[in-house]
C-alpha positions in Angstrom: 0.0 0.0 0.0 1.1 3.9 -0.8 1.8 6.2 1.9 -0.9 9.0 2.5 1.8 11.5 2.3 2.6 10.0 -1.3 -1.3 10.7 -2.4 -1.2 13.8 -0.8 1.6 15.0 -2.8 -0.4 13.7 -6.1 -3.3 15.7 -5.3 -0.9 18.8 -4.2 0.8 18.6 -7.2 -2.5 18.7 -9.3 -4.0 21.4 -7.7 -0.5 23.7 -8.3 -1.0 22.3 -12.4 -4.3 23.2 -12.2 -3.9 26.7 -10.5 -1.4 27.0 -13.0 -3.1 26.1 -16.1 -6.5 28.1 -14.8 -3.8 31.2 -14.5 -1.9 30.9 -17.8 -2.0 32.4 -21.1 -4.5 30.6 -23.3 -1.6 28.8 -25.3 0.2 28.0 -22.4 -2.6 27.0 -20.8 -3.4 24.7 -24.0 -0.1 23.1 -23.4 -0.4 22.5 -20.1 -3.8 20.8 -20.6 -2.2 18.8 -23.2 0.3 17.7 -20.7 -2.2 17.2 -17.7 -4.1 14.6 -20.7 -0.9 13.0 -21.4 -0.3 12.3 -17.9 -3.9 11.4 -17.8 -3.6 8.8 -21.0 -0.3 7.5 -19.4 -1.8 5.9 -16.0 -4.7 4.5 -18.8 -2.3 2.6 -20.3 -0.7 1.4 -17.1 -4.5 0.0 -16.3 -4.0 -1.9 -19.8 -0.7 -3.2 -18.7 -1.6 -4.3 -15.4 -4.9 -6.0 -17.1 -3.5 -7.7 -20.0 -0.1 -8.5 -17.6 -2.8 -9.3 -14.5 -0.5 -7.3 -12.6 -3.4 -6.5 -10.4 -0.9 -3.9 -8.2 -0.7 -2.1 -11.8 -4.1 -1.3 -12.2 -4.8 -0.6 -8.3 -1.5 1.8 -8.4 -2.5 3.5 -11.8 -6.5 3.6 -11.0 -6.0 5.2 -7.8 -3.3 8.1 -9.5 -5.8 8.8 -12.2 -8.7 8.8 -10.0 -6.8 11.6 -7.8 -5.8 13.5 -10.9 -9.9 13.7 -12.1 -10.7 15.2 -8.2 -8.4 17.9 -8.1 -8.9 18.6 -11.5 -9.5 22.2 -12.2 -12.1 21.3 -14.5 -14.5 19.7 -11.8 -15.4 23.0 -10.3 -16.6 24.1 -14.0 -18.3 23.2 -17.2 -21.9 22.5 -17.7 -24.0 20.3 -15.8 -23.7 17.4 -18.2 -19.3 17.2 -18.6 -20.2 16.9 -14.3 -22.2 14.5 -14.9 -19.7 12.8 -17.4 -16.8 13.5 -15.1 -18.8 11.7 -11.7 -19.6 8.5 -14.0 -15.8 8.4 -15.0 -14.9 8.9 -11.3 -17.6 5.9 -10.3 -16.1 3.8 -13.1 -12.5 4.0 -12.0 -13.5 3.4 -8.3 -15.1 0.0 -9.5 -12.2 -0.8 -11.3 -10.0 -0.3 -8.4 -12.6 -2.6 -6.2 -12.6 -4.9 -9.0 -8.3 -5.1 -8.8 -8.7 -5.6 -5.2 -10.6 -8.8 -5.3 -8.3 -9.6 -8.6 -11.1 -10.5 -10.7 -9.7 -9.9 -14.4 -12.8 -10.5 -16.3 -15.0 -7.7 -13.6 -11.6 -5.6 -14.0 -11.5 -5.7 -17.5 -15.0 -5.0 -17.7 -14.9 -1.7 -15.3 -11.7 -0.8 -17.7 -14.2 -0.7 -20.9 -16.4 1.7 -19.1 -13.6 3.8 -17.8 -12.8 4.3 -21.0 -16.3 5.0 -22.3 -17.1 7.4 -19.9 -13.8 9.3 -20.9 -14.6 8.9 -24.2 -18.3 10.6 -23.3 -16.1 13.3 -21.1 -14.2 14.7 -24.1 -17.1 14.3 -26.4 -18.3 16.9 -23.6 -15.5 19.3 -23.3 -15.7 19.7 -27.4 -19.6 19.9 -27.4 -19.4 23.2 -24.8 -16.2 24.5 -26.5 -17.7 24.4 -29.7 -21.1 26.1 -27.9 -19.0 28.7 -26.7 -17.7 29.7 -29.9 -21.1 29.6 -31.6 -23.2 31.4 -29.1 -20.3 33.2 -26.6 -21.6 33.4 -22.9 -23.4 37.0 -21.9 
């Protein structure tokens, strides 16, 4: 098992990206979103690792980094009601795939993996859906 401290200094360290990304220039801030996704994308493929590998410490590790990233994620405090939504379903799925690695049950792991991924999928789909919105019909 992780140290607290060690989560605590994940969720630390997001918060300062986020406050950071929240306070940058819009093309920094682009870039720094892009590296907060890749970071994001990167403990998703560590889940796929520890699945196909049934490395069940992989997935628990990995699902409980990506979990903290989506809470302190400076995106959780805004968007429209339905990327919330989309963003508590993703939360809920990675939390059963976590419970799922615990008991080490690949086939209920793999299946909470496929809806982690949909529900990301559905979060993104989201984020574009009220960026394009915004362009069309800017806020008052």
């Amino acid at each position: 098992m992780t140290p607290k401290w060690v989560w605590l200094a994940v969720v630390v360290g997001s918060v300062v990206v986020g406050a950071f990304i929240e306070a940058a220039e819009p093309d920094q801030r682009r870039l720094a979103n892009q590296a907060f996704m890749r970071q994001k994308l990167a403990l998703s493929q560590g889940i796929l690792e520890g699945l196909t590998l049934e490395k069940f410490n992989l997935v628990t590790g990995n699902a409980l980094r990506l979990r903290n990233l989506s809470i302190s994620n400076v995106w959780t405090t805004a968007g429209s009601p339905d990327y919330r939504r989309n963003l508590t379903n993703f939360q809920a799925s990675i939390d059963g795939l976590y419970t799922a690695a615990i008991d080490q049950n690949l086939d209920r792991a793999t299946e909470a993996y496929a809806k982690v991924a949909r529900s990301s999928v559905e979060c993104h789909r989201q984020v574009r859906l009220d960026r394009h919105l915004r362009t069309v019909v800017p806020p008052k």
